[in-house]
PDB file with one MODEL, atoms N, CA, C and O in Angstrom:
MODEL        1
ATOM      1  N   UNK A   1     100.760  79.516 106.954  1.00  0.00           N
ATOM      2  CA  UNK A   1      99.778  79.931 105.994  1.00  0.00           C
ATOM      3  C   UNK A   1     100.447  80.287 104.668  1.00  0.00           C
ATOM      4  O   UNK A   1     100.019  80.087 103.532  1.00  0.00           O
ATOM      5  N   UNK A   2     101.590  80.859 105.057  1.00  0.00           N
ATOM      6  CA  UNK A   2     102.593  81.215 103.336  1.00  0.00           C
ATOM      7  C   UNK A   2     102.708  80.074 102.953  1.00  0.00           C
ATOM      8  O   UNK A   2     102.577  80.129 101.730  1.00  0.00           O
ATOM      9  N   UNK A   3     102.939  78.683 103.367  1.00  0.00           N
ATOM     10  CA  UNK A   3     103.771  78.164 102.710  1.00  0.00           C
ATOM     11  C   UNK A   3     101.491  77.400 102.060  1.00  0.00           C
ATOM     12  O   UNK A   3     101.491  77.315 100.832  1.00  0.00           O
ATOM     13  N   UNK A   4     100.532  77.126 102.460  1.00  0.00           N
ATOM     14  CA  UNK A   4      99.618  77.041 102.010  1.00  0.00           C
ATOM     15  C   UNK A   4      99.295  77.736 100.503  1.00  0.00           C
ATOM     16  O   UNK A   4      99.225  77.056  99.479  1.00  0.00           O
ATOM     17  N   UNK A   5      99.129  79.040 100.532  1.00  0.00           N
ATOM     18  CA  UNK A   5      99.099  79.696  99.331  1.00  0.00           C
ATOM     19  C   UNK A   5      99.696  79.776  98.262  1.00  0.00           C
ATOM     20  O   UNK A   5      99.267  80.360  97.267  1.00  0.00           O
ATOM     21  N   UNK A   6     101.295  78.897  98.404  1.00  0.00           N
ATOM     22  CA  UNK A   6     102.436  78.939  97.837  1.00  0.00           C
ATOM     23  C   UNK A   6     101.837  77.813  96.988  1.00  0.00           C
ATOM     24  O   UNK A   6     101.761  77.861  95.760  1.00  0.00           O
ATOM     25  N   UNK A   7     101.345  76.623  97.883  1.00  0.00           N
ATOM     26  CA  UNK A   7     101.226  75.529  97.022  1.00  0.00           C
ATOM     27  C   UNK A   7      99.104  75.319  97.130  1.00  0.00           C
ATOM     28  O   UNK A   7      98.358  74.467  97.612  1.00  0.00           O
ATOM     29  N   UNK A   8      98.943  76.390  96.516  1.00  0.00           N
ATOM     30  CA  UNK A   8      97.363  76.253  96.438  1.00  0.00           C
ATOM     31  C   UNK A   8      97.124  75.810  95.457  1.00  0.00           C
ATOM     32  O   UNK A   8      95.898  75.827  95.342  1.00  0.00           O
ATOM     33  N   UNK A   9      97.895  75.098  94.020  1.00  0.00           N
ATOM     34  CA  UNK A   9      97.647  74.533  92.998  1.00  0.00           C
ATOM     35  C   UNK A   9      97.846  73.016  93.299  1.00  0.00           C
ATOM     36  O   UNK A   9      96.971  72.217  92.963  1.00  0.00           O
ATOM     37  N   UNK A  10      98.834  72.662  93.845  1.00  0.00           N
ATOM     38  CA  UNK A  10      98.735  71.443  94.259  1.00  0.00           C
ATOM     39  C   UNK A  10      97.827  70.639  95.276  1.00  0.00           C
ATOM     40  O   UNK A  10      97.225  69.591  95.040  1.00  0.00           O
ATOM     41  N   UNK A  11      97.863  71.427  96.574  1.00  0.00           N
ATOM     42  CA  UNK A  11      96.526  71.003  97.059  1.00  0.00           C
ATOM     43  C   UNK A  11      95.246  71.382  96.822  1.00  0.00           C
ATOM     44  O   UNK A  11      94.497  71.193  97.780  1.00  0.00           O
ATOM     45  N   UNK A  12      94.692  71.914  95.733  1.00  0.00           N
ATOM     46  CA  UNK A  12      93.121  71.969  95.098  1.00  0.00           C
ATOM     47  C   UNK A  12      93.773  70.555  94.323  1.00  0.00           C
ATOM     48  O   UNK A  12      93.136  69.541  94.610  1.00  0.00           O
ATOM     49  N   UNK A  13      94.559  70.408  93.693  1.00  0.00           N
ATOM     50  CA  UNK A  13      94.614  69.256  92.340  1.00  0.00           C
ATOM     51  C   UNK A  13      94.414  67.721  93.970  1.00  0.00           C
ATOM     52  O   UNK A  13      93.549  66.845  93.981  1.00  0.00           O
ATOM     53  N   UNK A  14      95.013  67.836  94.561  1.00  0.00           N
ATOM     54  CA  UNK A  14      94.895  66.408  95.664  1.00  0.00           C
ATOM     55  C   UNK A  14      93.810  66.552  96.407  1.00  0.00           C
ATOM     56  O   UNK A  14      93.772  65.636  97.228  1.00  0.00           O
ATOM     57  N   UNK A  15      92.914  67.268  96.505  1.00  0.00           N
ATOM     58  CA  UNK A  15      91.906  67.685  97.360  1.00  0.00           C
ATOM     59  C   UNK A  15      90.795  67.619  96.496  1.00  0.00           C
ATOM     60  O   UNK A  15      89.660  67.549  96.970  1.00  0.00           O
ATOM     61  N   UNK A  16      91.007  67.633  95.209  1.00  0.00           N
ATOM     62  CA  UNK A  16      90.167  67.212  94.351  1.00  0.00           C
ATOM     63  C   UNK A  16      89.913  65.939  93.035  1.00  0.00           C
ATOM     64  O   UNK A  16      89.064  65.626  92.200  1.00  0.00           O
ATOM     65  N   UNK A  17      91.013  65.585  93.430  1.00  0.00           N
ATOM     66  CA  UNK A  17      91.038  63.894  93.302  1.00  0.00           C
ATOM     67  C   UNK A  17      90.402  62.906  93.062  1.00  0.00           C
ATOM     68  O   UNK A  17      91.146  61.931  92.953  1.00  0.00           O
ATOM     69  N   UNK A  18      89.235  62.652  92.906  1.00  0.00           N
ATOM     70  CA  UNK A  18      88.363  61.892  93.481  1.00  0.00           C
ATOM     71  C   UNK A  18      89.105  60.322  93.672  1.00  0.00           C
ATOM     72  O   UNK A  18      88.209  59.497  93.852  1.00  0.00           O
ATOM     73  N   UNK A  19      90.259  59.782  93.682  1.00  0.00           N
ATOM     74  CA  UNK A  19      90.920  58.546  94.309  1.00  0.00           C
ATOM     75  C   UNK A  19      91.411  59.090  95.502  1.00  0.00           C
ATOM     76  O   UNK A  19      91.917  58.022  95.847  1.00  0.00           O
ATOM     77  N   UNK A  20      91.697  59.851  96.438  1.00  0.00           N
ATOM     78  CA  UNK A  20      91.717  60.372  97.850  1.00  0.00           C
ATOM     79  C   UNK A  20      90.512  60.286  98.139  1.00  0.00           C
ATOM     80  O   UNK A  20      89.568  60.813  97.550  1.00  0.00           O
ATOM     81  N   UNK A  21      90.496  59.497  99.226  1.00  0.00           N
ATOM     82  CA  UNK A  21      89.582  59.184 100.086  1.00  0.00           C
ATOM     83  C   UNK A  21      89.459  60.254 101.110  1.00  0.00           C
ATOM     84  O   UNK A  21      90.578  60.153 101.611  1.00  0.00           O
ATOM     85  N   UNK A  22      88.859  61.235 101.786  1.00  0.00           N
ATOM     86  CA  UNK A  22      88.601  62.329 102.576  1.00  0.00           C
ATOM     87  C   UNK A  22      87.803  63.196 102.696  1.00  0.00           C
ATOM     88  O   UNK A  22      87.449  63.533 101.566  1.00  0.00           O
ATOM     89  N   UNK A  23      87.058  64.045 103.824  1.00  0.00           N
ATOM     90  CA  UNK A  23      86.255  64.031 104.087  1.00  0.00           C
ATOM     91  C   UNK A  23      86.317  65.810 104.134  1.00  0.00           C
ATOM     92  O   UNK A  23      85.347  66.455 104.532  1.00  0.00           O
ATOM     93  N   UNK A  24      87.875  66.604 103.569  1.00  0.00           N
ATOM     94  CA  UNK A  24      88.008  67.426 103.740  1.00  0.00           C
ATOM     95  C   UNK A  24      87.317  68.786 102.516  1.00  0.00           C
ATOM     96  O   UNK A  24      87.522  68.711 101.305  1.00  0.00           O
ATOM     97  N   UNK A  25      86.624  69.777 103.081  1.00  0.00           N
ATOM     98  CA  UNK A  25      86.416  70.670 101.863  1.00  0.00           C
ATOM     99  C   UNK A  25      86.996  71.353 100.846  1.00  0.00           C
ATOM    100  O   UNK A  25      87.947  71.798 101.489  1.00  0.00           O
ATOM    101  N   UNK A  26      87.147  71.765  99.783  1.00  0.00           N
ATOM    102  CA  UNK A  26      87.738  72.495  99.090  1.00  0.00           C
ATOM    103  C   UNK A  26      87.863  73.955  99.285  1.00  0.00           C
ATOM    104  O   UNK A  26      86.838  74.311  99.866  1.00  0.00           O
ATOM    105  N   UNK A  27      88.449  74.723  99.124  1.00  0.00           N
ATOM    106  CA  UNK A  27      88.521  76.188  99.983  1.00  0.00           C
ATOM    107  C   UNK A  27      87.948  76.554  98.506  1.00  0.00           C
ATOM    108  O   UNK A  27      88.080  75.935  97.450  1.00  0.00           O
ATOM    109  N   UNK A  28      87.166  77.949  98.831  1.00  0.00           N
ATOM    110  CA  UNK A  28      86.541  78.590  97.435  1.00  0.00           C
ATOM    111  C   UNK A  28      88.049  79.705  97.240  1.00  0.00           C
ATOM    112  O   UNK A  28      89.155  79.836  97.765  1.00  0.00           O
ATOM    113  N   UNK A  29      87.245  80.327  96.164  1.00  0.00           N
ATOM    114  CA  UNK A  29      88.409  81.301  95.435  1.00  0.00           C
ATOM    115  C   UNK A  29      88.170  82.698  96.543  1.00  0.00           C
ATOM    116  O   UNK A  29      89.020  83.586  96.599  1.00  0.00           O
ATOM    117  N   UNK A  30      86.954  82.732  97.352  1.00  0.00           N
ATOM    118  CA  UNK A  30      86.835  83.814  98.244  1.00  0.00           C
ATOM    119  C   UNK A  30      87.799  83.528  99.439  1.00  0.00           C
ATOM    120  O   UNK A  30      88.527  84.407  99.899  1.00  0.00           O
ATOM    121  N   UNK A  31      87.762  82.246  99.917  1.00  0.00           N
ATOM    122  CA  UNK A  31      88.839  81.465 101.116  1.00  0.00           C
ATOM    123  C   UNK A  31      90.021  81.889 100.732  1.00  0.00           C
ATOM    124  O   UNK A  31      90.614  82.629 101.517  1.00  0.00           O
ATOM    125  N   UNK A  32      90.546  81.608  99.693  1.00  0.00           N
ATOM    126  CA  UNK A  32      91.982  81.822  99.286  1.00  0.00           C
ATOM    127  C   UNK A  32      92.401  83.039  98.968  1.00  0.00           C
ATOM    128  O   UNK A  32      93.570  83.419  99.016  1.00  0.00           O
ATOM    129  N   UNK A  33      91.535  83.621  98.665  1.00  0.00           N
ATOM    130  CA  UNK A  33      91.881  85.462  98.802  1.00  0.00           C
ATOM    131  C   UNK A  33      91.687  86.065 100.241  1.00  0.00           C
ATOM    132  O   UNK A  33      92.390  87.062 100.409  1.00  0.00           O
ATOM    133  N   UNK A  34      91.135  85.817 101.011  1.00  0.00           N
ATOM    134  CA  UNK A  34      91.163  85.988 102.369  1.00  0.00           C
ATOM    135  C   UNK A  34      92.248  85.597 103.047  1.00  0.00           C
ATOM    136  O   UNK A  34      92.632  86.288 103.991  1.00  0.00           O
ATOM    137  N   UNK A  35      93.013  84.281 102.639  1.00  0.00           N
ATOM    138  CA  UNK A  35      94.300  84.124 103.025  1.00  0.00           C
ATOM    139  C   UNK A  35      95.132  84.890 102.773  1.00  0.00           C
ATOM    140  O   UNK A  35      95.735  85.338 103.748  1.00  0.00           O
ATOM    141  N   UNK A  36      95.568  85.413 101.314  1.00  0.00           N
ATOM    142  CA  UNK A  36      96.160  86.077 100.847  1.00  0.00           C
ATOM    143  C   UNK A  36      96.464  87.269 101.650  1.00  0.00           C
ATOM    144  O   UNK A  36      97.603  87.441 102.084  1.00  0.00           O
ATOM    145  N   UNK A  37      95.350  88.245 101.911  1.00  0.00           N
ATOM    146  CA  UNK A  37      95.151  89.218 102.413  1.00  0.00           C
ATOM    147  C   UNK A  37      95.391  89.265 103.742  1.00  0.00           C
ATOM    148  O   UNK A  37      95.823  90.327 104.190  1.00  0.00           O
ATOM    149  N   UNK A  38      95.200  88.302 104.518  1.00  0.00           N
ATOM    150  CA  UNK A  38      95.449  88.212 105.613  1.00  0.00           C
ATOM    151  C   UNK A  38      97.073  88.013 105.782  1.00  0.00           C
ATOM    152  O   UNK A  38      97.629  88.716 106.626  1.00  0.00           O
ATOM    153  N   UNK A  39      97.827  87.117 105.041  1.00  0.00           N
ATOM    154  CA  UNK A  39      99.289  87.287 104.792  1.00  0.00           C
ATOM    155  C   UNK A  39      99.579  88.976 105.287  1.00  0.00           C
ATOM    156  O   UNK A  39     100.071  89.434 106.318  1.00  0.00           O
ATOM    157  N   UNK A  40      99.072  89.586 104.139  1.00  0.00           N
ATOM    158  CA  UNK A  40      99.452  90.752 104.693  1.00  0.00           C
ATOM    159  C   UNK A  40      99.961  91.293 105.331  1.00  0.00           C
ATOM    160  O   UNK A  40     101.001  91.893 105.056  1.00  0.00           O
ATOM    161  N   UNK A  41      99.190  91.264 106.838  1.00  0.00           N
ATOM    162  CA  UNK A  41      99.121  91.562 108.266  1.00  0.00           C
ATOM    163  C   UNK A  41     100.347  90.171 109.034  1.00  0.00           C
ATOM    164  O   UNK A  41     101.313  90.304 109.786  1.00  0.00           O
ATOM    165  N   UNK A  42      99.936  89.357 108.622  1.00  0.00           N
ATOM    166  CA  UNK A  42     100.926  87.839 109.215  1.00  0.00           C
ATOM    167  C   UNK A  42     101.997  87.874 109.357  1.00  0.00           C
ATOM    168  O   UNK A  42     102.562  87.569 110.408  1.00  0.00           O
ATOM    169  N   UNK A  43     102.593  88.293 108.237  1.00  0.00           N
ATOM    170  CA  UNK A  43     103.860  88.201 107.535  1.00  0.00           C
ATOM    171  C   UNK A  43     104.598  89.134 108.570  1.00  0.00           C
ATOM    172  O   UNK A  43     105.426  88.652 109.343  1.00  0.00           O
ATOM    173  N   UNK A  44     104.316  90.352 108.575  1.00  0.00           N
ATOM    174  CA  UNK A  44     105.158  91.642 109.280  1.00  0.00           C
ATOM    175  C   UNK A  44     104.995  91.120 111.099  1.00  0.00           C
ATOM    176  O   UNK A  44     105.968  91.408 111.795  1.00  0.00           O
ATOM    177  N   UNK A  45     103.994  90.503 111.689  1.00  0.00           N
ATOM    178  CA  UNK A  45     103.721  89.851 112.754  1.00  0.00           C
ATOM    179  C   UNK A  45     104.573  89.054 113.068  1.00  0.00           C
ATOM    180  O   UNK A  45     105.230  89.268 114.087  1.00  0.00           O
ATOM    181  N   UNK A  46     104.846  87.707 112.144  1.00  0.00           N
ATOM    182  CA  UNK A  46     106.012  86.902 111.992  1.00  0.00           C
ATOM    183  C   UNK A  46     107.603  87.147 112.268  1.00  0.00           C
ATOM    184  O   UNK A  46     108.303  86.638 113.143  1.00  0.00           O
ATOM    185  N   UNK A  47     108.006  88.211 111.109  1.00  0.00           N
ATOM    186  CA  UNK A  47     108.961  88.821 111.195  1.00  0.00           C
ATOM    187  C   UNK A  47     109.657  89.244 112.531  1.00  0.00           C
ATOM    188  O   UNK A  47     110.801  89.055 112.945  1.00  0.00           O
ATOM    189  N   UNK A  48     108.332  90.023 113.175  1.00  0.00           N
ATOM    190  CA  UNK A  48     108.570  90.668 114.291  1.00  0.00           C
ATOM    191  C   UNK A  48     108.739  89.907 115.525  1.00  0.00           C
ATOM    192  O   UNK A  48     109.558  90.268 116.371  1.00  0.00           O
ATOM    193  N   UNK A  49     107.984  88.837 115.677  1.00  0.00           N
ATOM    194  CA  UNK A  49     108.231  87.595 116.320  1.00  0.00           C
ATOM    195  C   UNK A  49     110.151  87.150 116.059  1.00  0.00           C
ATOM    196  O   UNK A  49     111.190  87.111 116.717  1.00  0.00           O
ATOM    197  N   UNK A  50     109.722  86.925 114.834  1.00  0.00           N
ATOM    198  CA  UNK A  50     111.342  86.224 114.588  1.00  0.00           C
ATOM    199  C   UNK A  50     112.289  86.970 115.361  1.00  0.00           C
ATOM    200  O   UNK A  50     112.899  86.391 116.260  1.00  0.00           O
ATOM    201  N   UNK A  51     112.452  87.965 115.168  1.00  0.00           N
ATOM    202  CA  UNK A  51     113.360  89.737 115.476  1.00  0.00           C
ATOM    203  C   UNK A  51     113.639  89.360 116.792  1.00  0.00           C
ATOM    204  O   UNK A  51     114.722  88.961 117.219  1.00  0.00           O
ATOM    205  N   UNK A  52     112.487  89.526 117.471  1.00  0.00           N
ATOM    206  CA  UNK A  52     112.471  90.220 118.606  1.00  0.00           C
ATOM    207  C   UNK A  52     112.684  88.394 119.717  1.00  0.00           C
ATOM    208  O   UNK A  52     113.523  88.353 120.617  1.00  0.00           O
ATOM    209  N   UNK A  53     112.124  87.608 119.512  1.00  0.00           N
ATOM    210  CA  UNK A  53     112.206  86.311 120.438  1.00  0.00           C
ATOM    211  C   UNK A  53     112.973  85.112 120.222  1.00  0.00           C
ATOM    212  O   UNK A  53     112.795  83.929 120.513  1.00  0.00           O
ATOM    213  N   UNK A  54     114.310  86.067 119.343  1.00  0.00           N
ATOM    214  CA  UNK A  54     115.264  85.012 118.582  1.00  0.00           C
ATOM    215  C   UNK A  54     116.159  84.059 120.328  1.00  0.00           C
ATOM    216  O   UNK A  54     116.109  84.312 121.532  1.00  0.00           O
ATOM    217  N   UNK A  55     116.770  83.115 119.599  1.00  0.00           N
ATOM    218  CA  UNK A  55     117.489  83.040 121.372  1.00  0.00           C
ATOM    219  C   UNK A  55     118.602  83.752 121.543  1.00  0.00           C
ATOM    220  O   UNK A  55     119.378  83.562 122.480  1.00  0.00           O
ATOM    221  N   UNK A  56     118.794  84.860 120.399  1.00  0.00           N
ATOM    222  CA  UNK A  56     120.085  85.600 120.687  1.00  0.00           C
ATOM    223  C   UNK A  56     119.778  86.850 121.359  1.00  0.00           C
ATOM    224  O   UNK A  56     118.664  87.342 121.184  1.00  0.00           O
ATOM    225  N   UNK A  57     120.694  87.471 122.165  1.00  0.00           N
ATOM    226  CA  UNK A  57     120.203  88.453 122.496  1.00  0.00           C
ATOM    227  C   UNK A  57     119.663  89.871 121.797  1.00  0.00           C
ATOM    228  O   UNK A  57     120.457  90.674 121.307  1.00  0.00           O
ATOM    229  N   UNK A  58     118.325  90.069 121.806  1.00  0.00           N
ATOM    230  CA  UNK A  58     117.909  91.198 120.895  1.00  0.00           C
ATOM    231  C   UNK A  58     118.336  92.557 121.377  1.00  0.00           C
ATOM    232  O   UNK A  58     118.286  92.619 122.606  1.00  0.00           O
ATOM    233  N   UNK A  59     118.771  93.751 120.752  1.00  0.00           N
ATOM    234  CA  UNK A  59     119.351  94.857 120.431  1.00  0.00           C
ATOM    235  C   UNK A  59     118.027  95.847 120.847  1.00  0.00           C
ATOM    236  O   UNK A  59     116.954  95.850 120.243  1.00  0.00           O
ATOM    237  N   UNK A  60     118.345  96.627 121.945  1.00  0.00           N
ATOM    238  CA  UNK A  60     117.202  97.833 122.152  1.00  0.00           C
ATOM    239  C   UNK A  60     116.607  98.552 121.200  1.00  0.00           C
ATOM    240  O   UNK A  60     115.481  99.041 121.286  1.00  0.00           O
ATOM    241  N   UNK A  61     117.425  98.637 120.184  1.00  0.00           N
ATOM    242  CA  UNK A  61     117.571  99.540 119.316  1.00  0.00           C
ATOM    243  C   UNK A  61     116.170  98.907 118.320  1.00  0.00           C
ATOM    244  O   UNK A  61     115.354  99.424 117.557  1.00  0.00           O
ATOM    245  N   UNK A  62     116.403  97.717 118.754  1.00  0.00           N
ATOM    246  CA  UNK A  62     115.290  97.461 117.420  1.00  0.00           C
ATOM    247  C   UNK A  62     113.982  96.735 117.817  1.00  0.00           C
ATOM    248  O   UNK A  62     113.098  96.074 117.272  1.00  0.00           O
ATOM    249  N   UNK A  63     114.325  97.215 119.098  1.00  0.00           N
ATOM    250  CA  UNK A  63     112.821  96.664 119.584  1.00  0.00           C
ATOM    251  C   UNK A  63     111.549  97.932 119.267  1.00  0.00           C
ATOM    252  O   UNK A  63     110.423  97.633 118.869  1.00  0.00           O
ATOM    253  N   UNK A  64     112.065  99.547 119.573  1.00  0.00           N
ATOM    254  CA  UNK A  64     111.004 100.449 119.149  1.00  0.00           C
ATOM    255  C   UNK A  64     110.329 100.607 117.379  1.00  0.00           C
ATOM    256  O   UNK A  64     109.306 100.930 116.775  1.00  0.00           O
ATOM    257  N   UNK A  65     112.063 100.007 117.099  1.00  0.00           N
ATOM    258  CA  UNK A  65     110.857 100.500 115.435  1.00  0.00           C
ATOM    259  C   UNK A  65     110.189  99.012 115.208  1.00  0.00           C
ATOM    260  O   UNK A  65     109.150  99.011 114.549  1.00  0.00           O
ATOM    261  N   UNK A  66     110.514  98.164 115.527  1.00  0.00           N
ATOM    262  CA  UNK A  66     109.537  96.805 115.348  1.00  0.00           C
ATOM    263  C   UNK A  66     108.177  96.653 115.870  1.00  0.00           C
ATOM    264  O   UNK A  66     107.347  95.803 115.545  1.00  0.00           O
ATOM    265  N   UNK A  67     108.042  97.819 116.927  1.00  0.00           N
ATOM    266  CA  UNK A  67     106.713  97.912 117.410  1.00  0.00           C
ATOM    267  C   UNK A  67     106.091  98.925 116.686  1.00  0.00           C
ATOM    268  O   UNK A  67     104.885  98.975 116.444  1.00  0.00           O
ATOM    269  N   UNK A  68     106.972  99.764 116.330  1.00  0.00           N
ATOM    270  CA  UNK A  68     106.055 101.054 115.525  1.00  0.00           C
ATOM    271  C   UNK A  68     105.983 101.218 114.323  1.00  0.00           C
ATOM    272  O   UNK A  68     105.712 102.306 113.815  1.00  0.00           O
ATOM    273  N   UNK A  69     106.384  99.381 113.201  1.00  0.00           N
ATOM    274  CA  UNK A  69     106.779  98.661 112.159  1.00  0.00           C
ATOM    275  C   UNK A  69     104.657  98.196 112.483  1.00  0.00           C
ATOM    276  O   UNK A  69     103.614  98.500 111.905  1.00  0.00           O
ATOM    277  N   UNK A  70     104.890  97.660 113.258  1.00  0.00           N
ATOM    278  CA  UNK A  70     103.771  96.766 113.773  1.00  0.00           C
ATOM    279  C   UNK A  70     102.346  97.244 113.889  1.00  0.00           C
ATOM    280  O   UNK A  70     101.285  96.705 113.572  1.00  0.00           O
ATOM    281  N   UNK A  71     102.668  98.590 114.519  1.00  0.00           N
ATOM    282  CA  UNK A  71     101.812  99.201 115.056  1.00  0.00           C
ATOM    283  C   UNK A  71     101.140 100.165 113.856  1.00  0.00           C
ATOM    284  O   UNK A  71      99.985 100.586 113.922  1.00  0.00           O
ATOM    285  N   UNK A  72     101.795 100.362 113.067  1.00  0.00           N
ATOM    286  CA  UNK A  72     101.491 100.880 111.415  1.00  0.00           C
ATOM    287  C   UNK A  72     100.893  99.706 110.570  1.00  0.00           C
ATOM    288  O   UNK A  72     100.006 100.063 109.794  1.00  0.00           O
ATOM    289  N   UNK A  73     101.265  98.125 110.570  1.00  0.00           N
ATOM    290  CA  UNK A  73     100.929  97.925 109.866  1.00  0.00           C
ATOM    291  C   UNK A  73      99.341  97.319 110.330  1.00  0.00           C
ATOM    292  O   UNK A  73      98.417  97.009 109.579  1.00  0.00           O
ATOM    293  N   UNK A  74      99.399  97.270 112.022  1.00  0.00           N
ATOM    294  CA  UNK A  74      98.182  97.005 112.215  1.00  0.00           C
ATOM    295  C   UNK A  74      96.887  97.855 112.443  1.00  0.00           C
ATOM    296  O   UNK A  74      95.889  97.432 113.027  1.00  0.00           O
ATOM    297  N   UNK A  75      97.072  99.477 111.752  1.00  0.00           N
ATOM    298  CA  UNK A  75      96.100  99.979 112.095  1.00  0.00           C
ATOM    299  C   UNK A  75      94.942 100.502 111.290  1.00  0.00           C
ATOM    300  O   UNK A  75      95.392 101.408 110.589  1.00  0.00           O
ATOM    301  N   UNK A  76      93.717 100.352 111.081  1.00  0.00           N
ATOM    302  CA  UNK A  76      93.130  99.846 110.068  1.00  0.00           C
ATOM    303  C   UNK A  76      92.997 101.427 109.218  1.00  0.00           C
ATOM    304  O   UNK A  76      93.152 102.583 109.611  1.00  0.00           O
ATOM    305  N   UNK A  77      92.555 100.697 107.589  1.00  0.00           N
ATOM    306  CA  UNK A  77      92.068 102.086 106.508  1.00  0.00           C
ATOM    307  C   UNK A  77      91.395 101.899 106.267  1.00  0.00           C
ATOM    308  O   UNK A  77      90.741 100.966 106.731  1.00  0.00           O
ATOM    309  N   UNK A  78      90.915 102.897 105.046  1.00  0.00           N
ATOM    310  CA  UNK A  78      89.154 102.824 104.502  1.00  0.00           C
ATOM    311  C   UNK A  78      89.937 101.734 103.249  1.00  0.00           C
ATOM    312  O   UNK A  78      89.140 100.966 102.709  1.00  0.00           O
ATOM    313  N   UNK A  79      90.952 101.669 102.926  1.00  0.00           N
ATOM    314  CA  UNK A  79      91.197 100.693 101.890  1.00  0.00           C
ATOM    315  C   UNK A  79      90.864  98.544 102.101  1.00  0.00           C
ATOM    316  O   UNK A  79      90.700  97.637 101.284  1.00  0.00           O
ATOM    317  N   UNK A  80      90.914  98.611 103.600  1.00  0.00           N
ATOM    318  CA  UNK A  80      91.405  97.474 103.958  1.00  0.00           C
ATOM    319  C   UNK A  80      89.850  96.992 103.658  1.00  0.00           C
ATOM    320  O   UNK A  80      88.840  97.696 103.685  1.00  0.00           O
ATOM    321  N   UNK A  81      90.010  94.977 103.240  1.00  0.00           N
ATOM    322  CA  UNK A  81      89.095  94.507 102.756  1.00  0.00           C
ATOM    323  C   UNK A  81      88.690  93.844 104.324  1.00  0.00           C
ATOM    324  O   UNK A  81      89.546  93.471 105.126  1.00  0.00           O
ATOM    325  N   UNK A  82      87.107  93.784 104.583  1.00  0.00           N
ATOM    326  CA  UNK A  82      86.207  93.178 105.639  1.00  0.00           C
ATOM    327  C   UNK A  82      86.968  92.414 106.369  1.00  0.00           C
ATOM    328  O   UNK A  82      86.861  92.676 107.567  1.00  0.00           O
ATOM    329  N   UNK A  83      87.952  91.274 106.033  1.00  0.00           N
ATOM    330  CA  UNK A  83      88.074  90.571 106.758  1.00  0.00           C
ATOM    331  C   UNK A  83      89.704  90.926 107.663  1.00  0.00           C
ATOM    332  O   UNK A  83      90.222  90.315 108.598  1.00  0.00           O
ATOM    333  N   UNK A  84      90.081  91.932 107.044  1.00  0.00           N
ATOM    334  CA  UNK A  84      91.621  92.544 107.250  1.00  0.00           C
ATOM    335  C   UNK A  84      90.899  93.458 108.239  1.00  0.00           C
ATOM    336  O   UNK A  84      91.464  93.377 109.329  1.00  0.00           O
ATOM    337  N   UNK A  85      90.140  94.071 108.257  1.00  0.00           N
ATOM    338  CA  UNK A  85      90.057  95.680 109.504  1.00  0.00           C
ATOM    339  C   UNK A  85      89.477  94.845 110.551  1.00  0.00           C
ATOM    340  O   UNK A  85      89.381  95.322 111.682  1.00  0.00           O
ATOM    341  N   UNK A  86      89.081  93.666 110.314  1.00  0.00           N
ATOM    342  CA  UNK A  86      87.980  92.809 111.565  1.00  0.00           C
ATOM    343  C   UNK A  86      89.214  91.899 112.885  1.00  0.00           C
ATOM    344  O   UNK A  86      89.175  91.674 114.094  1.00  0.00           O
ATOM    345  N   UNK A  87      90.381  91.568 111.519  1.00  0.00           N
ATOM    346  CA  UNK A  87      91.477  90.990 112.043  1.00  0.00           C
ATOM    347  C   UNK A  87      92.522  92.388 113.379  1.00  0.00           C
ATOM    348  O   UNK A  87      92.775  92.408 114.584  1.00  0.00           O
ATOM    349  N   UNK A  88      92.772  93.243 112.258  1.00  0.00           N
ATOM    350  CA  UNK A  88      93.311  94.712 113.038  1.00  0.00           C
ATOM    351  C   UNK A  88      92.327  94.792 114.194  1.00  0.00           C
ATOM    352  O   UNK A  88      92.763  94.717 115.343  1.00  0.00           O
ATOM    353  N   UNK A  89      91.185  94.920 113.990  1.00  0.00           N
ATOM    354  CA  UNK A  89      90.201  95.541 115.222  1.00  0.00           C
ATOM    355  C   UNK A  89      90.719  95.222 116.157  1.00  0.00           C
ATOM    356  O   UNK A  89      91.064  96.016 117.032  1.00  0.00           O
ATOM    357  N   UNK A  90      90.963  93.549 116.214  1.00  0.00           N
ATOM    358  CA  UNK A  90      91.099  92.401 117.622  1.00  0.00           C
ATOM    359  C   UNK A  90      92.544  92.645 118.319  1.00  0.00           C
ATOM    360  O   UNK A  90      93.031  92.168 119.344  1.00  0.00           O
ATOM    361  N   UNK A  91      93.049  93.588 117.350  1.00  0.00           N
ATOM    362  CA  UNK A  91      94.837  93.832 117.939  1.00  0.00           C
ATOM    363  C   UNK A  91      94.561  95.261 119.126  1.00  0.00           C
ATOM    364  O   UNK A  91      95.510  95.741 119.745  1.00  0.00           O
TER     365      UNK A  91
ENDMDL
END
C-alpha cells in the first residue's frame, strides 16, 4: 500500500488516460486519504512483522516492546478518523 501512495500521481495520470484500455476505477481524493491514514496503523504492523518473523533468530528482548509498540499503536482515540478506529476495533 506504501509503495501505492508513493506513486498516486502516476497512476491517476495512467488510469486516466483515455488510450488505456480498462475497465478499472479511479480512486477519489476520499480513497486516497483513507489509505494514507490507514498507513498509519500498517506501517508499525509491518515493521513488527519484519522484527519479529525475520529467518534470523529473534532476541526475547524485543519481542515485549514490539507487542506493547503494537498494542499502543493499535488502540483507538477520540482523535482517530472513522475508518482508522473501525480498522483498530477488528484487532
Amino acid at each position: 500500500m506504501l509503495r501505492l501512495v508513493r506513486n498516486k500521481e502516476p497512476v491517476t495520470a495512467v488510469l486516466s488516460d483515455a488510450q488505456h484500455k480498462h475497465q478499472l476505477a479511479l480512486m477519489s481524493d476520499a480513497d486516497w486519504e483513507k489509505l494514507r491514514v490507514l498507513q498509519m496503523v500498517l506501517d508499525p504492523c509491518r515493521y513488527a512483522t519484519e522484527l519479529l518473523g525475520g529467518e534470523h533468530h529473534v532476541s526475547c528482548s524485543v519481542v515485549l516492546p514490539a507487542l506493547c509498540h503494537l498494542q499502543h499503536v493499535m488502540t483507538v482515540s477520540d482523535e482517530d478518523p472513522d475508518v482508522l478506529s473501525a480498522l483498530k476495533q477488528l484487532s
